[in-house]
C-alpha positions as CSV (number, residue, x, y, z in Angstrom):
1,X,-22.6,42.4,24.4
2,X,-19.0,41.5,23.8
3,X,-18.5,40.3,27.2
4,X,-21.8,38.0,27.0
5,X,-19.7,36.4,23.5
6,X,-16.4,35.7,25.3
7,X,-18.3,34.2,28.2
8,X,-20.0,31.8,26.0
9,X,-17.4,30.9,24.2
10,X,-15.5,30.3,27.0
11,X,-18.2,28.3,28.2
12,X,-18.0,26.3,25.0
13,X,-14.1,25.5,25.4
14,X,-14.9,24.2,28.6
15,X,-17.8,22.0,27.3
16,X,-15.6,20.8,24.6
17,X,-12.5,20.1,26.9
18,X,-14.8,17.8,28.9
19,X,-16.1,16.0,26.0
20,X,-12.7,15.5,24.8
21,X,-11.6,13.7,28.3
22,X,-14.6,11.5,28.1
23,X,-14.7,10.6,24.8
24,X,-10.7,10.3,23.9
25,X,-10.3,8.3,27.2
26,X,-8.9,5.5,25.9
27,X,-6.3,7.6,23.7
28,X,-5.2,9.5,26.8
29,X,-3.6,6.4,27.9
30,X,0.2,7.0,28.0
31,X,3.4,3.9,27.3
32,X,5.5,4.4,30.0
33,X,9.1,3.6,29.4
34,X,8.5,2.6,25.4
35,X,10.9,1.5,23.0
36,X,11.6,3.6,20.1
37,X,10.5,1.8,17.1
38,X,9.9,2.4,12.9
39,X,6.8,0.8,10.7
40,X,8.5,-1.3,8.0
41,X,5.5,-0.7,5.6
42,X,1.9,1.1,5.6
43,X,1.1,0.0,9.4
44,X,-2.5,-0.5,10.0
45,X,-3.4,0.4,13.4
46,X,-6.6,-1.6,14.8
47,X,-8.3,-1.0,18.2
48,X,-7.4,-4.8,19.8
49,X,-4.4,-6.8,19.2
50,X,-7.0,-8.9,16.4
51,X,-6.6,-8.7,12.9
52,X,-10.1,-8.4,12.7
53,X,-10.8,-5.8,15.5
54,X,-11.4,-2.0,13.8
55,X,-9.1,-0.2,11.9
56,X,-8.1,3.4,13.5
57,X,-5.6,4.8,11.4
58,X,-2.9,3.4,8.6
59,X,0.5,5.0,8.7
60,X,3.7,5.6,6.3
61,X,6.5,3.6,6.3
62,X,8.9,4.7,8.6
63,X,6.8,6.2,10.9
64,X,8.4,6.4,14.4
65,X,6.6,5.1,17.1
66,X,6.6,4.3,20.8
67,X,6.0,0.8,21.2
68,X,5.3,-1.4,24.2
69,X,4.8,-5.4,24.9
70,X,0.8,-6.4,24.8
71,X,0.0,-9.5,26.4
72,X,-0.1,-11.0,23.3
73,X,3.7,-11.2,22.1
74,X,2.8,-10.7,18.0
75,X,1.0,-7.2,19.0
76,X,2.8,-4.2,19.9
77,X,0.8,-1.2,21.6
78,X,1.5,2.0,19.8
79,X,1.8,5.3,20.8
80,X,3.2,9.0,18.8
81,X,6.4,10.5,20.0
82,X,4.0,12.4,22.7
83,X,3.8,8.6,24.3
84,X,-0.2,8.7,23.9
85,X,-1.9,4.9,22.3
86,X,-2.8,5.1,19.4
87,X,-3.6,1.0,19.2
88,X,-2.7,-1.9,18.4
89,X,-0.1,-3.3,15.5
90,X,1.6,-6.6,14.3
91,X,4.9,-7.0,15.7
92,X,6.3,-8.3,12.4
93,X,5.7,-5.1,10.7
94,X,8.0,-3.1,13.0
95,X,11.7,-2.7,13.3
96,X,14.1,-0.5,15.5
97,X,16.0,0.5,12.5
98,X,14.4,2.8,10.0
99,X,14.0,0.5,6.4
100,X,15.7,1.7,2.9
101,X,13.0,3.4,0.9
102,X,12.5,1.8,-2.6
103,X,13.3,4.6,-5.3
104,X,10.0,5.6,-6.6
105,X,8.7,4.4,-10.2
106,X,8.1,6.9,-12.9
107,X,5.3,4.4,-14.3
108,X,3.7,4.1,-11.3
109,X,0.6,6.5,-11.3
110,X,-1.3,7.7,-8.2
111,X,-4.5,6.2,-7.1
112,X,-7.6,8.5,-7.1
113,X,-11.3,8.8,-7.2
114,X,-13.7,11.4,-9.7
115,X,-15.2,13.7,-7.5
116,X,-17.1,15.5,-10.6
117,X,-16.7,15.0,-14.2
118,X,-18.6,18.4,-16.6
119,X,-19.0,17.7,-20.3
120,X,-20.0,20.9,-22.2
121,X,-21.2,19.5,-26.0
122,X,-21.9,22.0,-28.1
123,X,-21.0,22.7,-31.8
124,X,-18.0,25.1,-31.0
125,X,-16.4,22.5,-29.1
126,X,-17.1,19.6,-26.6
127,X,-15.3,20.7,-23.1
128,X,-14.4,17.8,-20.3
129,X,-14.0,18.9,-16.9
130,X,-12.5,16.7,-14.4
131,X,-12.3,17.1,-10.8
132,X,-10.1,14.1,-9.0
133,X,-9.4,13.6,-5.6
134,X,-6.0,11.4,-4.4
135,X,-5.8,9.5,-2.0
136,X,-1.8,9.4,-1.1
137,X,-1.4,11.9,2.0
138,X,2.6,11.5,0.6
139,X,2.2,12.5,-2.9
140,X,4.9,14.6,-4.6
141,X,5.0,17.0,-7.2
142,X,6.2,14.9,-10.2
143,X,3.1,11.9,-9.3
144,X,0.4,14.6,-10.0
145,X,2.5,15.8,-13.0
146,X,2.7,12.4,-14.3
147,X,-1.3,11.9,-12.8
148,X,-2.3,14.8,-15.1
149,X,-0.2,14.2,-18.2
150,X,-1.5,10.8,-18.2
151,X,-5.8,11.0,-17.8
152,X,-5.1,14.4,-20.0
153,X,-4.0,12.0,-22.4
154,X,-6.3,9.5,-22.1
155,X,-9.2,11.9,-21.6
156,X,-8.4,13.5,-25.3
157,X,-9.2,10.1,-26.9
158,X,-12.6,9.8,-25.6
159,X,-15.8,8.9,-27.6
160,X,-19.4,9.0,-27.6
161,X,-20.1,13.1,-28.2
162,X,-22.5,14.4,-30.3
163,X,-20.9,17.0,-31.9
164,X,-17.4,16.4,-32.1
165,X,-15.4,12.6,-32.4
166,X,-13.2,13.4,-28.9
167,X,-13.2,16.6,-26.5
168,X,-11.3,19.5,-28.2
169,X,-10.6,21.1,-24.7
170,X,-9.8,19.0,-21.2
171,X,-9.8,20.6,-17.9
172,X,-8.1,18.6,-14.9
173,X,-7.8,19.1,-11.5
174,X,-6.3,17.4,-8.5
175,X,-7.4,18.0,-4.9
176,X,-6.2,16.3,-1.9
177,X,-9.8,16.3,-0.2
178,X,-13.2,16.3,-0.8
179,X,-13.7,19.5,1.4
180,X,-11.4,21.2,-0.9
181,X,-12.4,20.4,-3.6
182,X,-15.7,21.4,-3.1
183,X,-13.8,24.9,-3.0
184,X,-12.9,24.1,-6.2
185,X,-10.3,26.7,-6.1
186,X,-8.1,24.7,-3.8
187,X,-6.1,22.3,-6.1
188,X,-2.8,20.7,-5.9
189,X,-2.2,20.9,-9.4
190,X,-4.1,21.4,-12.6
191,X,-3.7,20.6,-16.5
192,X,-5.4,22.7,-18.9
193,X,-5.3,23.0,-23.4
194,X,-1.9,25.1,-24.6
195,X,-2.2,28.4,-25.5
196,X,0.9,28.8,-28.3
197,X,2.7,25.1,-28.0
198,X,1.8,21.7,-28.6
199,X,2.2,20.4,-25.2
200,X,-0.5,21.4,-22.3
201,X,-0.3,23.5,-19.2
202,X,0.5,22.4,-16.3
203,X,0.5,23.9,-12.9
204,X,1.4,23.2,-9.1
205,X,-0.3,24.8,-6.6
206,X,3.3,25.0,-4.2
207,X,1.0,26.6,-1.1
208,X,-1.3,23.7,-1.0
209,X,1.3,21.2,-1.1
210,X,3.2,22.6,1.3
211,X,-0.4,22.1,3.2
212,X,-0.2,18.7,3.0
213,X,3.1,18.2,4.8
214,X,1.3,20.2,7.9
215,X,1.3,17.8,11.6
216,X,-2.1,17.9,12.7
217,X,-1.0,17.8,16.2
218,X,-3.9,16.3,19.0
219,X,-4.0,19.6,21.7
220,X,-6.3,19.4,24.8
221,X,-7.4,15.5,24.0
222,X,-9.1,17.1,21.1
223,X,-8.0,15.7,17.6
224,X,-7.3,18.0,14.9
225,X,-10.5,17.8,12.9
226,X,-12.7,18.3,16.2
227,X,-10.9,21.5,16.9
228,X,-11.6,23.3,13.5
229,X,-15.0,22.1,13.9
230,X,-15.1,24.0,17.4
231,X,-13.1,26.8,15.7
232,X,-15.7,27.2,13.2
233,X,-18.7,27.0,15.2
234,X,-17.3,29.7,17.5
235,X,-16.3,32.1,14.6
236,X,-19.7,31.4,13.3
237,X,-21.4,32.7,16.6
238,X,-19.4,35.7,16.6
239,X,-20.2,36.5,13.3
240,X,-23.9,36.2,14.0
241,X,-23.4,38.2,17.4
242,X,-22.0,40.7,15.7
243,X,-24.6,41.0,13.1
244,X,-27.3,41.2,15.5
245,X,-25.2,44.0,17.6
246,X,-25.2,45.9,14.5
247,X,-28.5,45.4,13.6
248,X,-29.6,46.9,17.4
249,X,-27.7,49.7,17.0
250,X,-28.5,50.6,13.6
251,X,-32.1,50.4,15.1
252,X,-31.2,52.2,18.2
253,X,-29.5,55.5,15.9
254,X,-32.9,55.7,14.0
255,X,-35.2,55.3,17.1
256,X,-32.9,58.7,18.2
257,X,-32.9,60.2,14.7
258,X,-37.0,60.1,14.8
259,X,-36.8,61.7,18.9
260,X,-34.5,64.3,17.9
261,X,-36.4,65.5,14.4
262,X,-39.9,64.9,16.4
263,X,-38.3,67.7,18.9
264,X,-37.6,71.6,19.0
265,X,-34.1,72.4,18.8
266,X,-33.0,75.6,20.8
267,X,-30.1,77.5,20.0
């Protein structure tokens, strides 16, 4: 049985390292001979030297790239440090020197979006739970500090309960994806009512921001995302092979249990 499960998952690379040729095609495309060059602010990336043509991917400032010539002088073709296209970009938005980075403003708070709001009303206390996803892959520490402190804030001053003027407890948490948030235990930091000061709690979850400063590197013309979805289904088909090969054999050691009580046993 185990040899039946590595040859289909084998199989299943294979299927999937063929797809990837085919459909990643165009990215396989290499610069030859590139010029080593830095985005000056958040680069779009678009499919065709057009300003209108798709968008594939917006990066950070300072972002090195491999550059080449396209035939039309204000477009650059871009590629990562492994030399593979990524698309097209406007040549006025990238230098050959990297650019200063502006100091970051304490007052400047983090864009996000409410992935779930809970509002427990009841006459021992009205309870707001707030779930928030951002959507800065680069945020730091002190932004979600500042994010929390600020909507905790803000949140306590709400109106239109039943039972009590404002909430008298507020939950917050920050998540840097949907999929993790969903998880719910996955947050990048949270804020939560004191216990014995005047001021909140709040904490950074260090292993999940750490997370966020992971390269997900393309392997095998696969991107990232494609390959945990592979990685998933196959550890999802093992799981089920193994729960079937238990099942048999539980079913197999009973079928023998009944034979051998069913017969005379000679000493």
């Amino acid at each position: 049985m185990l040899r039946k499960i590595l040859k289909f998952n084998f199989y299943l690379l294979v299927v999937a390292l063929i797809l990837g040729i085919f459909l990643n095609d165009e990215s396989s495309k290499k610069i030859v001979d590139g010029d080593l060059m830095y985005s000056t602010t958040h680069l779009n990336v678009r499919s065709r030297p057009d300003a209108d043509s798709k968008k594939v991917k917006v990066l950070q400032p300072n972002t090195p790239l491999i550059t080449s010539l396209s035939d039309d002088n204000n477009w650059m073709v871009v590629a990562g440090l492994d030399s593979l296209i990524i698309g097209y970009s406007s040549s006025k938005y990238l230098s050959r020197d990297r650019v200063a980075k502006a100091p970051i403003k304490t007052n400047e708070i983090l864009s996000y979006s409410v992935h779930e709001e809970e509002v427990y009303d009841a006459p021992i206390k009205t309870q707001l739970i707030l779930r928030l996803i951002v959507e800065d892959e680069m945020v730091t520490k002190s932004q979600i500090i500042d994010l929390l402190n600020s909507l905790y804030t803000s949140s306590l001053k709400r109106t239109g309960f039943k039972y009590h003027k404002n909430p008298t407890r507020v939950y917050i948490y920050v998540y840097s994806t949907e999929k993790k948030a969903n998880s719910g235990s996955e947050w990048l930091g949270m804020i939560q009512p004191p216990y014995n000061s005047a001021n909140p709690l709040v904490k950074i979850n260090d292993l999940q921001m750490k997370s966020l400063k992971e390269i997900k590197i393309e392997k095998w013309n696969l991107k990232y995302d494609i390959r945990v979805q592979l990685w998933e289904s196959m550890l999802l088909i093992e799981l089920r092979a193994q729960k079937e090969t238990d099942s048999r054999s539980s079913t197999h050691s009973q079928n023998c249990l009944v034979r051998y009580r069913g017969s005379p046993v000679l000493f």
